[in-house]
C-alpha positions in Angstrom: 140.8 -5.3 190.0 139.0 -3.7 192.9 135.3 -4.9 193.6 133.6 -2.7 196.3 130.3 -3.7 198.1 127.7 -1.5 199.6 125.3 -3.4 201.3 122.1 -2.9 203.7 123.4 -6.7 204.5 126.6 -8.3 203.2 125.8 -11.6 203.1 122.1 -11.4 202.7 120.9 -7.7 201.3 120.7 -6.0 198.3 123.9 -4.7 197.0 123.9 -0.8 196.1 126.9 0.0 194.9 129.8 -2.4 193.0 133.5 -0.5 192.1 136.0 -2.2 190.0 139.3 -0.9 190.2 141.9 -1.8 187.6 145.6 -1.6 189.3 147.5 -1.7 186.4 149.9 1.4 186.0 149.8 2.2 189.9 152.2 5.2 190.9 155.1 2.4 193.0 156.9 5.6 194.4 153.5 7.0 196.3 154.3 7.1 200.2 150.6 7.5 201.0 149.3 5.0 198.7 147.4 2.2 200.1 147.6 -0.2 197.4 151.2 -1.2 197.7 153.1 -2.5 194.8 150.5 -5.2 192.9 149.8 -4.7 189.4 147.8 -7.6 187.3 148.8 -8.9 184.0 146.5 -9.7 181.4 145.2 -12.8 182.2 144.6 -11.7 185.8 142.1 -8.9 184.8 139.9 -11.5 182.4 140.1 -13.6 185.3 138.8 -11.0 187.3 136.7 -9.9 184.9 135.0 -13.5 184.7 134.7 -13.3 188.7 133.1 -10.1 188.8 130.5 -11.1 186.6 129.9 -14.2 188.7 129.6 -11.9 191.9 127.3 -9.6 190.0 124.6 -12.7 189.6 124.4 -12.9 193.1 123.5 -9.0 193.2 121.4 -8.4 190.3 120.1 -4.9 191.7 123.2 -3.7 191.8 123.9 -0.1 190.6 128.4 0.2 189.6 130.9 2.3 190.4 134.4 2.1 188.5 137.3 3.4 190.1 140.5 2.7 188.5 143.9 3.6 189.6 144.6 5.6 187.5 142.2 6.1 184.0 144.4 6.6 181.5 145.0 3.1 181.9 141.9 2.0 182.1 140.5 2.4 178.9 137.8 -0.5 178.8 136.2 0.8 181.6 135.4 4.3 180.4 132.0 3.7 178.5 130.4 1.6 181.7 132.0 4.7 183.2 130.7 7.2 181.8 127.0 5.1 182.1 127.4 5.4 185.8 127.7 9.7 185.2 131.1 9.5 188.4 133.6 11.8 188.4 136.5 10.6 187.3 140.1 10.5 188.5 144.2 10.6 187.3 147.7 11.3 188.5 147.6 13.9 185.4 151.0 12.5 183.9 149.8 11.4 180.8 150.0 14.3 178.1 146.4 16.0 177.3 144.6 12.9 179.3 141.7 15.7 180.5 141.4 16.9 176.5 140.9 13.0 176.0 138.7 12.7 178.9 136.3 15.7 178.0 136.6 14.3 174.8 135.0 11.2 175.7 132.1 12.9 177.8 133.4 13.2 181.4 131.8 16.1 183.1 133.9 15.9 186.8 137.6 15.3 187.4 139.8 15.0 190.0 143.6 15.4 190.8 145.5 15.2 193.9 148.0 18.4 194.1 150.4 20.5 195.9 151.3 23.9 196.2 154.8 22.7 194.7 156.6 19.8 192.8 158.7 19.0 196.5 155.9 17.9 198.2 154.3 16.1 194.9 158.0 14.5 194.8 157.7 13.2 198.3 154.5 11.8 198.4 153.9 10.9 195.1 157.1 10.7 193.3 156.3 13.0 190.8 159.6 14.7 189.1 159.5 18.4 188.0 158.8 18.2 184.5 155.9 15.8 185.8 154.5 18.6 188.2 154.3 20.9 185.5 152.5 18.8 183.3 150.0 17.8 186.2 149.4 21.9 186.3 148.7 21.5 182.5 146.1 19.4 182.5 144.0 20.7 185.2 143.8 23.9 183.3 143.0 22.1 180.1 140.0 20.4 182.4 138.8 24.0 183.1 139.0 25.0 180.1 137.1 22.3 178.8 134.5 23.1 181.3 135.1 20.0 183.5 133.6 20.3 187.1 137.5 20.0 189.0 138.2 19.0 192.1 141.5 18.7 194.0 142.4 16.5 196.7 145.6 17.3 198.8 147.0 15.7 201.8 147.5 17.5 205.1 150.5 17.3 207.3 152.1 19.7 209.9 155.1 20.6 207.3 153.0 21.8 205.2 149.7 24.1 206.9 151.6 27.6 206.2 151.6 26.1 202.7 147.6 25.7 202.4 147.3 29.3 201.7 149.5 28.8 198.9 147.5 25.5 197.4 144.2 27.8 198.1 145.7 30.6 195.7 147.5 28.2 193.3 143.6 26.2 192.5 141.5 29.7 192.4 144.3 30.9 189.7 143.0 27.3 187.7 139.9 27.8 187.9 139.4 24.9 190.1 136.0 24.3 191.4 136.1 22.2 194.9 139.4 21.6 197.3 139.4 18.8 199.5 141.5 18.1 202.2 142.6 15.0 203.5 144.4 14.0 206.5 147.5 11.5 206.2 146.9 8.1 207.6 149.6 5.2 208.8 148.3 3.0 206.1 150.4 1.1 203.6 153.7 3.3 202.4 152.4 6.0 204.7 153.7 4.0 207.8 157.2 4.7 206.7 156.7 8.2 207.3 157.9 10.0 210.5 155.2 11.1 213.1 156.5 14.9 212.2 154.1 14.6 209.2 151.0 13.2 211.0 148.5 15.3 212.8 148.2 15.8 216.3 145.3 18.3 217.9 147.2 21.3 218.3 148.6 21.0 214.7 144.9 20.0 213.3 143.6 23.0 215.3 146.2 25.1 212.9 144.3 23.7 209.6 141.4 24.5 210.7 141.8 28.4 211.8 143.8 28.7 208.1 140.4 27.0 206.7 138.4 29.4 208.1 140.7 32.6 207.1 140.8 31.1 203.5 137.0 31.0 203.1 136.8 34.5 203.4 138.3 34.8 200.3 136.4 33.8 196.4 137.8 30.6 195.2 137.6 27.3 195.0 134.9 25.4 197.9 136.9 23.9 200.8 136.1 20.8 201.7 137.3 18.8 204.9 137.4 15.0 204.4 135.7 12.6 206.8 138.5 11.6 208.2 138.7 15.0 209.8 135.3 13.7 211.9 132.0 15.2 211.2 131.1 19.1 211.5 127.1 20.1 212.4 126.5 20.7 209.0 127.9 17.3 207.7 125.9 15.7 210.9 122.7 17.3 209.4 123.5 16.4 205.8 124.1 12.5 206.5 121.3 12.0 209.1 119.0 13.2 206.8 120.6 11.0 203.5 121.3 13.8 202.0 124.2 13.1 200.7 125.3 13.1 197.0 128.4 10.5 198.7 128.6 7.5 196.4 128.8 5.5 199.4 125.0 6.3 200.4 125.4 5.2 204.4 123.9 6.9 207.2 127.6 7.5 209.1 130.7 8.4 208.7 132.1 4.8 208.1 130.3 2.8 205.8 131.9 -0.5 207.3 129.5 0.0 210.1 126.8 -2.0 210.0 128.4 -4.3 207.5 127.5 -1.8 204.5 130.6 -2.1 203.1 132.9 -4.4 201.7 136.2 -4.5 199.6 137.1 -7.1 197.0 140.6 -7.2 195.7 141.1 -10.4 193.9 139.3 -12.9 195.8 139.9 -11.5 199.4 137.4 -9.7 201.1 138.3 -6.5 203.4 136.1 -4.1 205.2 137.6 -0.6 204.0 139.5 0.2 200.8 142.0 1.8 202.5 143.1 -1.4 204.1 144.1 -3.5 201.8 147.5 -3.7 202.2 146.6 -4.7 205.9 146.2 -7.7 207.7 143.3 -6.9 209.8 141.2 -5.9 206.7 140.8 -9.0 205.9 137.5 -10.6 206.3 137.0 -13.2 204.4 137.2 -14.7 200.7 135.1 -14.6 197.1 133.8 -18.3 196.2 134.3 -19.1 192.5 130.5 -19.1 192.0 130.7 -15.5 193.1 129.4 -15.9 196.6 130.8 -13.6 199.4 132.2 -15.8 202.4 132.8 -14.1 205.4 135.8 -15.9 207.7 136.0 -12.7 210.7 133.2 -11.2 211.7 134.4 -8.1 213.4 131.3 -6.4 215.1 130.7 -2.9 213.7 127.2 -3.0 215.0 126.4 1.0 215.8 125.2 -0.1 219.9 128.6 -2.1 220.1 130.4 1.3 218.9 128.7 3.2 221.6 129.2 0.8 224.0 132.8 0.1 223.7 134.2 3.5 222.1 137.2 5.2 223.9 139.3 8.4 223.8 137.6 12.0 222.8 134.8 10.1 221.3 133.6 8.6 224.7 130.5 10.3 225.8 130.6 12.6 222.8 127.2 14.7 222.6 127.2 13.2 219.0 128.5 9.8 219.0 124.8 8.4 218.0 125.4 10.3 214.7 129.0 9.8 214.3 129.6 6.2 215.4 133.3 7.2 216.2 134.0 8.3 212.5 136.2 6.5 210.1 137.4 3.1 211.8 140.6 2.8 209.7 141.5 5.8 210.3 141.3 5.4 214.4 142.7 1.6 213.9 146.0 3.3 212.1 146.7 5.7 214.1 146.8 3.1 216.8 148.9 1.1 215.5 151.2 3.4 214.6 151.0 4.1 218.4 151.8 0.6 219.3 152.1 -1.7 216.2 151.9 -5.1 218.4 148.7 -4.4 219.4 146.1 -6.7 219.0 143.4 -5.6 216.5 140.5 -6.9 218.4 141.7 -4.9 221.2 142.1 -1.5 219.1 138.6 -2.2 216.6 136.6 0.0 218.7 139.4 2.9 219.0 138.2 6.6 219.7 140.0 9.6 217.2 143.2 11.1 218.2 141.6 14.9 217.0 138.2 15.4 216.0 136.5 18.4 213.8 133.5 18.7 215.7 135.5 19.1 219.5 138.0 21.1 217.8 135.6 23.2 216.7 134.2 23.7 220.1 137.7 24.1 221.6 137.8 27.2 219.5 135.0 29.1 220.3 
């Protein structure tokens, strides 16, 4: 079980925003997975269950967000769910899971897709027959009337293929597309740099973006991991953002806003969790957050100690550097016995917003 924390102050503040993820059922074959291989048994979950109800006395203002791995499996958790009015999320394996879902109340969805079953295969182990079924269910979710939203990785193999996705998602009916770039976090790190990002290659994604949203279909949507663009500058500074994560910046571990709880250890990012310099600090057993490393994430210390193409940047102030894990990765991937203290304040390798003003 996954406990996440939004907080104006971890150890002190008001806590916004709680997720519990259940693990059971998670995809083992997924190269870009950053849960690794745990699963819990039985008696794990009510154990967790028992802590999480111990952490939530010392947050009674607390508003929840549940996010399991995957929600077929999940089943408990859909009426506190569907209290919380979230979008909810599956691999799409599970036959008629989006008729069950719409069934049950859900009004958003999301999958994570390719333009074919060989890329599904190689970063998510999905199997033909699998693929097809995946295809199945989002049109069921569209037919059902389900707001859909598809979430797809993006690597240099595959940017001549994006046109392809774009088509494949208007022809379902699909409502929003994200795009996500890959990071060298858990499985992911066994991949070889061909398949990361670099800033000619990003520059790529970003002229096929524009072509595509010429065209009527689904909304394209660049995740933050990308960095910031002028309109999602203007949309965060001023809060309004419909983000569950309700920060001012691009990384809600800055500031301390945000905390992971997996079991009784305590990580600053979800997407670390598999690594050791996520770690933080632990869960008492009366539900009290301990933290062991305070790593400094204050927004001056950003500015002051920030490197690469984020030095100097005309908006740093807003941006803070953008997504910390994603930076730290990268880095490591650069130089894997590097110290983390020496890579925490780590400037982007490629950023939207000085892309975007390479191009004009």
């Amino acid at each position: 079980m996954l406990v996440v924390f939004t907080n104006i102050d971890i150890v002190t503040g008001p806590c916004n925003n709680i997720n519990l993820d259940e693990e059971g059922n998670l995809e083992t074959k997924c190269k870009s997975c950053f849960l690794g291989d745990k699963a819990l048994v039985v008696s794990d979950f009510i154990e967790q269950q028992n802590l999480t109800k111990r952490i939530q006395q010392n947050f009674p203002n607390a508003s929840y967000f549940f996010y399991p791995a995957e929600t077929a499996a999940a089943q408990k958790l859909m009426p506190a769910m569907l209290e919380t009015g979230q979008k909810v999320m599956t691999n799409g394996k599970v036959p008629e899971i989006a008729q069950i879902l719409a069934k049950e109340g859900f009004a958003q969805i999301s999958f994570s897709l390719y333009s074919d079953w060989q890329e599904m295969n190689k970063f998510y182990g999905y199997s033909k027959k699998e693929y097809n079924l995946l295809l199945e269910n989002i049109g069921i979710a569209v037919e059902n009337n389900m707001e859909v939203e598809i979430f797809s990785i993006v690597t240099p193999l595959n940017i001549e293929k994006l046109s392809d996705l774009y088509s494949l998602t208007k022809g379902l009916g699909v409502s929003k597309l994200t795009l996500l770039p890959l990071e060298s976090l858990g499985k992911a790190k066994d991949l070889a740099d061909e398949n990361y990002l670099d800033q000619e290659s990003f520059e790529r994604v970003l002229q096929e973006v524009e072509d595509l949203k010429t065209n009527e279909g689904p909304y394209i949507s660049m995740g933050f991991g990308f960095g910031p663009s002028k309109k999602a500058i203007e949309k965060f500074t001023s809060r309004d953002t419909k983000s569950w994560v309700k920060t001012k910046t691009f990384c809600p571990a800055i500031n301390g806003e945000y905390a992971v709880i997996l079991g009784n250890d305590v990580y600053f990012c979800f997407k670390t969790l598999d690594e050791p310099f996520g770690r933080i600090g632990f869960v008492s057993e009366s539900g009290e957050i301990v933290i062991e490393n305070e790593y400094d994430f204050l927004p001056e210390t950003i500015v002051e100690n920030i490197d690469g193409i984020c030095y100097d940047c005309d908006v740093l102030p807003e941006c803070l550097g953008g997504c910390r894990s994603k930076a730290i990765s990268d880095a490591l991937r650069e130089n894997p016995d590097i110290k983390f203290q020496d890579i925490m304040y780590k400037g982007q390798k490629f950023c939207r917003y000085n892309s975007q003003k390479n191009m004009r």
